[in-house]
KEVO-390134 format. One line per 4 residues: number of its first residue (from 1); their letters; for each residue x negated, y negated, z of C-alpha. Coordinates in nm, 3 decimals. Each point is the difference from the previous one (the first is absolute). Layout:
<nodes>
NUM = A = X,Y,Z ~ ...
</nodes>
This chain:
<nodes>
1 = XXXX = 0.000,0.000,0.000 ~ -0.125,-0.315,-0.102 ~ -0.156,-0.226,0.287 ~ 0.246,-0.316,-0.049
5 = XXXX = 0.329,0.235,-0.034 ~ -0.093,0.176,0.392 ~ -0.036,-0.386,0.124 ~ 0.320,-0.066,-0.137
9 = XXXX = 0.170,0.306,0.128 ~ -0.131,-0.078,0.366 ~ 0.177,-0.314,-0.002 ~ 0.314,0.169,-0.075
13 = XXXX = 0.112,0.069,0.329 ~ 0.269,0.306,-0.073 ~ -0.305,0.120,-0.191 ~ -0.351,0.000,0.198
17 = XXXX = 0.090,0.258,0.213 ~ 0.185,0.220,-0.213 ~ -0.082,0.382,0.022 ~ 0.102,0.074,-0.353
21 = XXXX = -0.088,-0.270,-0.280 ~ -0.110,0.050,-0.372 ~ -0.126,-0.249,-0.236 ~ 0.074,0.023,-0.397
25 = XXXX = -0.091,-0.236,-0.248 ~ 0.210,-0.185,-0.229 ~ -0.024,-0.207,-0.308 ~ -0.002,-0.352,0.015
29 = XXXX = -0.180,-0.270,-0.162 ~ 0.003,-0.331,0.289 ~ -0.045,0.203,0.237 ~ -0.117,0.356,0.153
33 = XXXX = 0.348,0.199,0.081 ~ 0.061,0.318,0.179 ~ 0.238,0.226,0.098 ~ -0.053,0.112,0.354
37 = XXXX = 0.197,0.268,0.158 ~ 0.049,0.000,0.414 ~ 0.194,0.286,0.120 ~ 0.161,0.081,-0.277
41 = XXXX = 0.133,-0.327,-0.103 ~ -0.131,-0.171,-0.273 ~ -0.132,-0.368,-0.035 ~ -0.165,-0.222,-0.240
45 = XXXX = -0.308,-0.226,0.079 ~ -0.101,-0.301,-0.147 ~ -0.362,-0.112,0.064 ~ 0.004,-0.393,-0.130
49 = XXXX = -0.268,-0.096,-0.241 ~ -0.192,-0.275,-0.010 ~ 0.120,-0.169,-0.275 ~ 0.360,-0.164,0.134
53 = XXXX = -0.102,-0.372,0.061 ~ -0.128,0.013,-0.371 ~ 0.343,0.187,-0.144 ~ 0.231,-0.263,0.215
57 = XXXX = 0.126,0.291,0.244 ~ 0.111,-0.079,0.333 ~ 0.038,0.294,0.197 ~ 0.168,-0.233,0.311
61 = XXXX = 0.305,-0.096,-0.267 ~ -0.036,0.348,-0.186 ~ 0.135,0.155,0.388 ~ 0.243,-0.179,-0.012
65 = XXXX = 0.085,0.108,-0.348 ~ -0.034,0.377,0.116 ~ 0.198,-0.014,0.275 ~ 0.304,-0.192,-0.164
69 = XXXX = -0.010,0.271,-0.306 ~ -0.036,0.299,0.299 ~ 0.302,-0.116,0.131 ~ 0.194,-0.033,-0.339
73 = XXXX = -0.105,0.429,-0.113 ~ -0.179,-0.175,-0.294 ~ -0.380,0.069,0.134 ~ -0.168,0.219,0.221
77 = XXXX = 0.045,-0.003,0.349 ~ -0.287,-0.209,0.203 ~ -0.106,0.183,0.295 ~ -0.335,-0.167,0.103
81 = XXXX = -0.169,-0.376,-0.150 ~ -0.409,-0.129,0.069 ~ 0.005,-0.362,-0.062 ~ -0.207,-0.201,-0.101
85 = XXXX = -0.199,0.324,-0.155 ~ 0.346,0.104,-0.163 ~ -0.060,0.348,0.073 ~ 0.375,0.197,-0.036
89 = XXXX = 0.167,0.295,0.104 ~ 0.312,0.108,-0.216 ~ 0.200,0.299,0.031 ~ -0.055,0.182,-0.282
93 = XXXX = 0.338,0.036,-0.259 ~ 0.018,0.316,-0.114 ~ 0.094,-0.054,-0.354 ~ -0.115,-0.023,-0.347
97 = XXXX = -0.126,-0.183,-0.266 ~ 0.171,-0.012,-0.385 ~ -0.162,0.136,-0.266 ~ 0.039,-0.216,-0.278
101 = XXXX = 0.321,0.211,-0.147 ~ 0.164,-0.034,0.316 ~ -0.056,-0.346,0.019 ~ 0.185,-0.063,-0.295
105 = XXXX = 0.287,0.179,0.078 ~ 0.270,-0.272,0.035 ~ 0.139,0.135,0.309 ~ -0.350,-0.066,0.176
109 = XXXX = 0.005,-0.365,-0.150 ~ 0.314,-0.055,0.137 ~ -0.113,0.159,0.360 ~ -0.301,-0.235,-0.019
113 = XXXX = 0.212,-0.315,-0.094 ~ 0.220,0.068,0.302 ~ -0.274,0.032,0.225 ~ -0.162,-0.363,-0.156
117 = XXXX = 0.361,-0.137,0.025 ~ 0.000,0.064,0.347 ~ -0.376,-0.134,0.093 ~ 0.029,-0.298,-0.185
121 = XXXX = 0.322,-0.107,0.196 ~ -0.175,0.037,0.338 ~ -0.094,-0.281,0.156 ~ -0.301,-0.154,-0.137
125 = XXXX = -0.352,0.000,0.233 ~ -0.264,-0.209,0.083 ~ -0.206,0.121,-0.282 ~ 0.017,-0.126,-0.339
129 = XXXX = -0.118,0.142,-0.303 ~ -0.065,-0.215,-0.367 ~ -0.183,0.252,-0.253 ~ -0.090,-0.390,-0.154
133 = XXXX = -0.172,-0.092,0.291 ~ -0.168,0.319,0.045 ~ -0.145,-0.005,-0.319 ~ -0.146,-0.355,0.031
137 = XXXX = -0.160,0.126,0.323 ~ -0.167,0.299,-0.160 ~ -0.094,-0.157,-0.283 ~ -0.198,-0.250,0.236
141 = XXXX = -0.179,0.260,0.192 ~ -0.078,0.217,-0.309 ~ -0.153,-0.285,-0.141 ~ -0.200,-0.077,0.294
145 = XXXX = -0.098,0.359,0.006 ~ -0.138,-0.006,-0.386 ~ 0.248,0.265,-0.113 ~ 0.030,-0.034,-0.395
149 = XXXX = 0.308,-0.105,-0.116 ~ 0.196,0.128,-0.287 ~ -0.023,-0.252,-0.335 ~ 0.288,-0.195,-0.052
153 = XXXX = 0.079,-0.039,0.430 ~ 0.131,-0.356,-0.098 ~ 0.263,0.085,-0.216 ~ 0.152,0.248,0.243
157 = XXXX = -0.018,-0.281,0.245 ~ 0.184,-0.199,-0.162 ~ 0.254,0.247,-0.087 ~ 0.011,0.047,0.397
161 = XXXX = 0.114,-0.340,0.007 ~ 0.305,-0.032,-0.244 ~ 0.100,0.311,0.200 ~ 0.016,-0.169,0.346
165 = XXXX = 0.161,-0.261,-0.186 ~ 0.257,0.227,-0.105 ~ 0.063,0.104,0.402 ~ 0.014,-0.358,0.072
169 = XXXX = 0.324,-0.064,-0.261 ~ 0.216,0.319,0.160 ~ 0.244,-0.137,0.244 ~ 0.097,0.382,0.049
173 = XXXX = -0.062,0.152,0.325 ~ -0.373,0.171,-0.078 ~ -0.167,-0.038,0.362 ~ 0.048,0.284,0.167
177 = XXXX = -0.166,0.290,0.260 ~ -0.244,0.093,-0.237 ~ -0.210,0.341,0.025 ~ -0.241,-0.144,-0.312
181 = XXXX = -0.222,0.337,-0.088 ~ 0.300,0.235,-0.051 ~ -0.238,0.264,-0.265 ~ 0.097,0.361,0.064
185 = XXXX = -0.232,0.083,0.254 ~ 0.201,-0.196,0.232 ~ 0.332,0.156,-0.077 ~ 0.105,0.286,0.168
189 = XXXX = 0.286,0.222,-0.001 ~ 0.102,0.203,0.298 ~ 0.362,-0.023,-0.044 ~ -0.024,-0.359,-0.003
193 = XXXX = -0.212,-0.272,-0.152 ~ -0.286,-0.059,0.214 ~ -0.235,-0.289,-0.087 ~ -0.343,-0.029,0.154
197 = XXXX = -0.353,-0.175,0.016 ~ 0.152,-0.407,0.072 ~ -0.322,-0.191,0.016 ~ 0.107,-0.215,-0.260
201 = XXXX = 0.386,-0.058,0.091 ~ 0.168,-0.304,0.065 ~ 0.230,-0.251,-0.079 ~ -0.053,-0.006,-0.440
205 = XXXX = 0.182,0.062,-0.317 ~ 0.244,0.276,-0.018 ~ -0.100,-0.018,-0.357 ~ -0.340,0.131,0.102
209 = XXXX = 0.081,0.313,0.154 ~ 0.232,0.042,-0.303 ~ -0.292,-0.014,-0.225 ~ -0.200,0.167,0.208
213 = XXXX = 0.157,0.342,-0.001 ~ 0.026,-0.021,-0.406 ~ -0.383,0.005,0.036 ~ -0.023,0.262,0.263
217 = XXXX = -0.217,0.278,-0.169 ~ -0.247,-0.293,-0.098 ~ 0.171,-0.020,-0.364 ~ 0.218,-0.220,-0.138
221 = XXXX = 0.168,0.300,-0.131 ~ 0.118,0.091,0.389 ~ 0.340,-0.044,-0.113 ~ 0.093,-0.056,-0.376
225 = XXXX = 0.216,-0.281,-0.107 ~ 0.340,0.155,0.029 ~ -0.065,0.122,0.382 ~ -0.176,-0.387,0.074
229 = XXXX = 0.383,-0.115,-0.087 ~ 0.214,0.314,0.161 ~ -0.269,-0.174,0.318 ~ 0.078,-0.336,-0.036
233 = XXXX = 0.421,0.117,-0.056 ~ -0.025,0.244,0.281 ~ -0.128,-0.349,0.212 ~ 0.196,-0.275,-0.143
237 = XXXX = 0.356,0.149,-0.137 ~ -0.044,-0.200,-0.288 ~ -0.336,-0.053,-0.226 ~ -0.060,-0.370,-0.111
241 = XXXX = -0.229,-0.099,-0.217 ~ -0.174,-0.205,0.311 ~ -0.056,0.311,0.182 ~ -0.194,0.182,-0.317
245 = XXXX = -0.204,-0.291,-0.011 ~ -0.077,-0.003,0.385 ~ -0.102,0.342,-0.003 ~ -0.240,0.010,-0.320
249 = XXXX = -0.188,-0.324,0.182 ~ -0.021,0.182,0.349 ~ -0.105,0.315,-0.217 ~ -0.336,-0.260,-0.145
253 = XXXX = 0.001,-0.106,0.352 ~ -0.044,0.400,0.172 ~ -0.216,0.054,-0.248 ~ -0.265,-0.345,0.025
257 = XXXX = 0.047,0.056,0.387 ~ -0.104,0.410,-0.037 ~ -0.328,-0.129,-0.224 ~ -0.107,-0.308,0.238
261 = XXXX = 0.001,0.287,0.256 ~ -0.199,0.209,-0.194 ~ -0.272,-0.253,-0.070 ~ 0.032,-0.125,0.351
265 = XXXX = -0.053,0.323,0.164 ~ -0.299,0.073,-0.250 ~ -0.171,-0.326,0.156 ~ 0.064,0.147,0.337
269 = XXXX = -0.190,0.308,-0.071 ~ -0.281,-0.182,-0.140 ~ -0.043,-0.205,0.291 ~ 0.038,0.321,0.249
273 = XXXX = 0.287,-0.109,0.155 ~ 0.201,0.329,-0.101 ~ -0.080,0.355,-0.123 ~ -0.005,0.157,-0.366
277 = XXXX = 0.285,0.215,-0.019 ~ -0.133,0.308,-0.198 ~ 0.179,0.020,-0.301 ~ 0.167,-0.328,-0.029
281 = XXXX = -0.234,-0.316,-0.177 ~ 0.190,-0.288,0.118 ~ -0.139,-0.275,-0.332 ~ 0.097,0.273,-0.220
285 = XXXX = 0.349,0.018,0.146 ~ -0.003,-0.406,-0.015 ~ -0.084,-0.011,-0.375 ~ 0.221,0.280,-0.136
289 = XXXX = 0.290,-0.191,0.166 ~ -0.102,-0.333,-0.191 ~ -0.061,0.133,-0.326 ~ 0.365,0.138,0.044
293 = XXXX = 0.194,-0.309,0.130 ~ -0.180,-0.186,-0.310 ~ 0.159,0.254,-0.259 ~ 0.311,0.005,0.190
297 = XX = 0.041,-0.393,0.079 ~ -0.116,-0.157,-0.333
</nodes>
């Protein structure tokens, strides 16, 4: 067991003296997760990284975020919380991911939809999330770190731009409880539509999570035109023109947020302040996604 993982676990005071405990890795990309099993019941632990201040996480507001979707059956239940280190303790939902087909089932859209319905209508936190802002901020720090940049940054900038412009003009009701990195690996199903992993929820566009999940396999393929709209009906009744265009912005926006985090995380690594993850080259990920937004936002 890895040296930082048994400090943690001492300061978990339903843990430290536990007769019984096992320690399984899991996947995870901002941070070292496992599943640990005490006495037969089962757990998940989140050892924080270090690289929250520079992603805008606040793990004070991101509690409160927990606990509020805990309460509502949406996320996992929090038994145990290490602030300011944001260390976690979750019980573990024993459910499943979608495999693509599945995902595309209608029936699962509309089981997801109901489940965002009902998180976005809770009422909204502390924490705020703008993927506008967020990209700004990365792009700063990148830039400070000497990560290359992909050719033609400006022009998706000011893309960005008409787009928030285009948020600005809706007098509909977009702000809402916002989960904001809804790809599959934080959907589950174990009877009922679990979402997990909240470090970057908060008050934000409902439009966002929207576009998220039709980019939830890391393609813009996710869900094909016809089951973006039976998404956007199963949401709003009625499909106006207003809402397509909302979506396919917040779809550029998922997308130019997903790469910034990409090259932002790549500057982390070369500066030490977070591990390689074996298997997964974080600039690579960051350019493939900008060499598709430019074919797919001409």
């Amino acid at each position: 067991m890895h040296s930082q993982v048994e400090e943690v676990i001492t300061k978990i005071p339903a843990w430290k003296d536990a007769d019984n405990l096992q320690v399984e890795p899991l996947a995870g990309l901002n941070n070292t997760n496992y599943l640990v099993t005490v006495n037969g019941d089962r757990y998940v632990l989140r050892v924080s990284g270090q690289n929250t201040v520079q992603l805008g996480i606040n793990r004070e507001y991101e509690f409160e975020v927990l606990s509020a979707v805990s309460k509502a059956g949406i996320g996992a239940h929090v038994e145990y919380s290490i602030l300011p280190e944001g260390h976690l303790v979750t019980r573990f939902i024993n459910g499943h991911h979608f495999s693509l087909e599945e995902y595309r089932k209608p029936e699962n859209i509309q089981r997801i939809v109901k489940t965002l319905k009902r998180l976005h209508k809770l009422p909204l936190p502390k924490a705020t999330f703008s993927p506008f802002r967020c990209v700004e901020s990365y792009a700063e720090q990148a830039q400070s770190m000497r990560v290359p940049f992909p050719y033609g940054f400006d022009r998706l900038l000011e893309k960005m731009e008409k787009i928030e412009q285009e948020q600005t003009r809706d007098t509909s009701s977009w702000k809402g409880f916002c989960h904001n990195d809804l790809f599959f690996v934080n959907v589950l199903d174990d009877g009922k539509i679990r979402f997990i992993d909240w470090e970057f929820s908060g008050a934000g566009d409902i439009y966002y999570d929207l576009a998220t999940l039709t980019y939830a396999y890391d393609s813009p393929d996710s869900l094909p035109r016809s089951l973006q709209e039976y998404m956007l009906a199963c949401y709003f009744g009625e499909v106006r023109n207003e809402n397509w265009t909302r979506l396919q912005g917040m779809k550029f926006m998922v997308m130019f947020f997903t790469a910034m985090w990409g090259l932002l995380q790549q500057g982390m690594q070369n500066e030490g302040l977070i591990r390689e993850i074996e298997g997964f080259n974080y600039l690579k990920y960051a350019n493939v996604t900008f060499e598709t937004m430019k074919k797919l936002f001409r």
